[in-house]
C-alpha positions, -999 to +999 in steps of 0.1 A: +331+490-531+325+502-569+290+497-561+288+523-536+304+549-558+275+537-589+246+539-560+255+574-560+250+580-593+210+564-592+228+531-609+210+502-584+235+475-587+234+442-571+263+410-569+272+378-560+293+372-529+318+345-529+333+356-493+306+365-469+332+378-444+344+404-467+306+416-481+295+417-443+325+444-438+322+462-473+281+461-469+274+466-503+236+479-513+226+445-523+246+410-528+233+373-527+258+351-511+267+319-522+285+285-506+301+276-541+337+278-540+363+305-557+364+312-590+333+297-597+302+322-587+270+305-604+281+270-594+296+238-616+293+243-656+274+234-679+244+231-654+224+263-670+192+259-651+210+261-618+230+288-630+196+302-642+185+304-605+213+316-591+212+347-614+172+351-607+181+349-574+206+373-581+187+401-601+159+400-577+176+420-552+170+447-571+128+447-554+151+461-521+149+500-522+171+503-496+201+481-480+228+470-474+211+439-480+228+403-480+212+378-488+220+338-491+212+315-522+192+287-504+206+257-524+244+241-525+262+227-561+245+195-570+269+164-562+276+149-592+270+109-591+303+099-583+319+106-552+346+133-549+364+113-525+372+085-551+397+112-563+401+116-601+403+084-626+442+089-631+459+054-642+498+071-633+515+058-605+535+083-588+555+057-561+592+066-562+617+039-560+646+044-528+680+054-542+703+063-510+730+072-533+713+105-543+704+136-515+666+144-508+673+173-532+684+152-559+653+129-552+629+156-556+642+168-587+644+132-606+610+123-590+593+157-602+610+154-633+591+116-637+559+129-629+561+157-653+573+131-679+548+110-671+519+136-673+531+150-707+517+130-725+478+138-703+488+176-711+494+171-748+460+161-753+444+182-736+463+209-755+448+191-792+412+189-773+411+220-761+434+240-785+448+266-757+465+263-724+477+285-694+510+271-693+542+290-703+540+324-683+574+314-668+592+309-700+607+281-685+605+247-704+588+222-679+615+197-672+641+224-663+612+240-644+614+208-617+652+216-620+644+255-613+618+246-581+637+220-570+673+240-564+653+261-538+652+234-512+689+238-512+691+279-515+683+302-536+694+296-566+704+319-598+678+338-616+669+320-656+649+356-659+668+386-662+643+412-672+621+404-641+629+394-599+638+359-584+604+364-565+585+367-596+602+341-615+598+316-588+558+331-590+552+324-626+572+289-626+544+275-596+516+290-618+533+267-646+537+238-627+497+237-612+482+246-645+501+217-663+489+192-637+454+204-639+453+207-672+470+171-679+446+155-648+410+173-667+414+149-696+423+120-676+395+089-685+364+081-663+351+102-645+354+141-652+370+156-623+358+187-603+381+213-596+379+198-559+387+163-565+415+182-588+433+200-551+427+174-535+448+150-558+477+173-567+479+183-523+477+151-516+491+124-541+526+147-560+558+154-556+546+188-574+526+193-541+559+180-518+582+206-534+555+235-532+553+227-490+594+229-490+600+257-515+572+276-488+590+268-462+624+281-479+602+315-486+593+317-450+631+311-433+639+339-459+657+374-448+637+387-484+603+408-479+595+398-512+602+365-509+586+358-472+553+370-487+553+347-513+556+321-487+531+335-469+501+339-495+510+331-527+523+295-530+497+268-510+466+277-515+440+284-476+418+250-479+413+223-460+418+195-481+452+216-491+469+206-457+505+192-460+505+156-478+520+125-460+537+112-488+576+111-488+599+106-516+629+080-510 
């Protein structure tokens, strides 16, 4: 929409479209769309002569006087040599072990707790590696976090913030608990894994991911605005390969 207002002013400008749905509505005056996926606008990383042509591609809009013009980038992201279906190279086992004395509540929490425990030590080296991390915008130290997550499949429970809402708090700890299972998974040996592979192992092989779905469903059954639109948007992410996992914790 900026571009409109800078079109105006004799500035040509010209973008990349992630969403082709959204840049057929707004009709920018020039956009090349791409198939890559979110976040991630001139492909994988590292890979600087494709990234080379998509912002050719790109910057040669600007020959179009007039528009709106969208155009599409004629290639997909390379595949990488290894399949994406393989999944990541991670040597943890996540299988939980049946304890009938405890409730499903009280078997999510001990079995999220072990996976965290379990992926610490993942996440610590990718901290010395990489020297920065997105974890910690809850303020919530990660194994009372699983505690914090899991006490929603019962309720809602009691607010550890108090200079911010229950809805935000719940917000910040699901942005803590995905970035530390990305972040531990990205140094994991073998294979490097793509953000892909990345969903599809955390939606499809965790507890994390098996909490998430419930706290959602909590979120939904809520009488809270607030809280209903977390459930709605904010919490599972709209892909495919994010569709509810088949794995149950006993």
């Amino acid at each position: 929409m900026l571009a409109h207002f800078l079109e105006e002013a004799d500035l040509p400008t010209t973008q990349i479209s992630l969403i082709r749905e959204h840049t057929e509505k707004i009709k920018p005056p020039r956009a090349l769309w791409v198939s890559f996926e979110l976040g991630r606008p001139l492909g994988i990383p590292n890979d600087v002569e494709f990234q080379r042509r998509v912002l050719l591609a790109c910057l040669r809009l600007f020959d179009e006087k007039r528009g709106p013009v969208l155009e599409d980038f004629g290639e997909d992201v390379p595949t990488a040599p290894t399949r994406e279906d393989d999944g990541g190279a991670c040597p943890i086992n996540f299988v939980q072990h049946e304890n009938v004395e405890r409730t499903v509540t009280e078997q999510f929490r001990v079995a999220l707790r072990a996976e965290i425990l379990q992926l610490s030590p993942w996440y610590d080296l990718a901290l010395k590696k990489y020297g920065r991390t997105t974890v910690g915008v809850s303020g919530i130290d990660l194994p009372e976090l699983a505690d914090f997550l899991c006490a929603f499949l019962e309720g809602l429970p009691s607010n550890p913030r108090e200079d911010i809402a229950l809805t935000e708090t719940l917000k910040l700890a699901v942005d803590d608990l995905k970035a530390f299972y990305s972040e531990a998974m990205a140094v994991q040996p073998g294979q490097t894994p793509t953000s892909t592979m990345l969903t599809k192992w955390f939606w499809h092989e965790t507890t994390a991911a098996q909490v998430l779905y419930d706290i959602r469903d909590v979120c939904l059954h809520s009488t809270d605005d607030m809280m209903k639109l977390l459930g709605q948007l904010l919490l599972i992410p709209m892909r495919p390969e994010a569709d509810k996992p088949v794995l149950a914790v006993v």
